[in-house]
C-alpha positions, 0 to 999 in steps of 0.5 A: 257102479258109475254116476255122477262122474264118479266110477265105482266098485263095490266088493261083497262077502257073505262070511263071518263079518267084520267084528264091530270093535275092529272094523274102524281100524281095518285100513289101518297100516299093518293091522290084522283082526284076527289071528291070522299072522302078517302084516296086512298093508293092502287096505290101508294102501287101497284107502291111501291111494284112493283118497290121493286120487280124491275118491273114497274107500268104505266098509260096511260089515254085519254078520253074513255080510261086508261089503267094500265100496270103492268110488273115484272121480271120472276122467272129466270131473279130474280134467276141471279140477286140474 
């Protein structure tokens, strides 16, 4: 996905989904949702690293589907704020 001077990725699944009283926690540092032991660091590193670079990381999530949108500014659109 690539538009106005952003690039993009969206990953998607079609499992159980992300239970609605969890997904707004789900980049939280070392949260887990189920009972799946570990620590769980990689979204909230994603979403910190993707707001450092003023793009954004998103969830949304139904049962069958959740997808997981990724956006950053293009090389050009950081070369004019720099």
């Amino acid at each position: 996905m690539q538009g106005d001077g952003t690039a993009g990725l969206v990953v998607t699944d079609t499992g159980a989904g992300i239970d609605p009283r969890t997904r707004g926690r789900v980049f939280e540092r070392f949260y887990t949702g189920d009972s799946v032991s570990g620590s769980g660091p990689g979204l909230a590193v994603a979403s910190e690293l993707a707001m450092r670079m003023d793009g954004s990381l998103r969830v949304t999530s139904r049962r069958g589907h959740t997808e997981f949108t990724l956006e950053l500014p293009g090389a050009a659109a950081t070369a004019v704020r720099a």
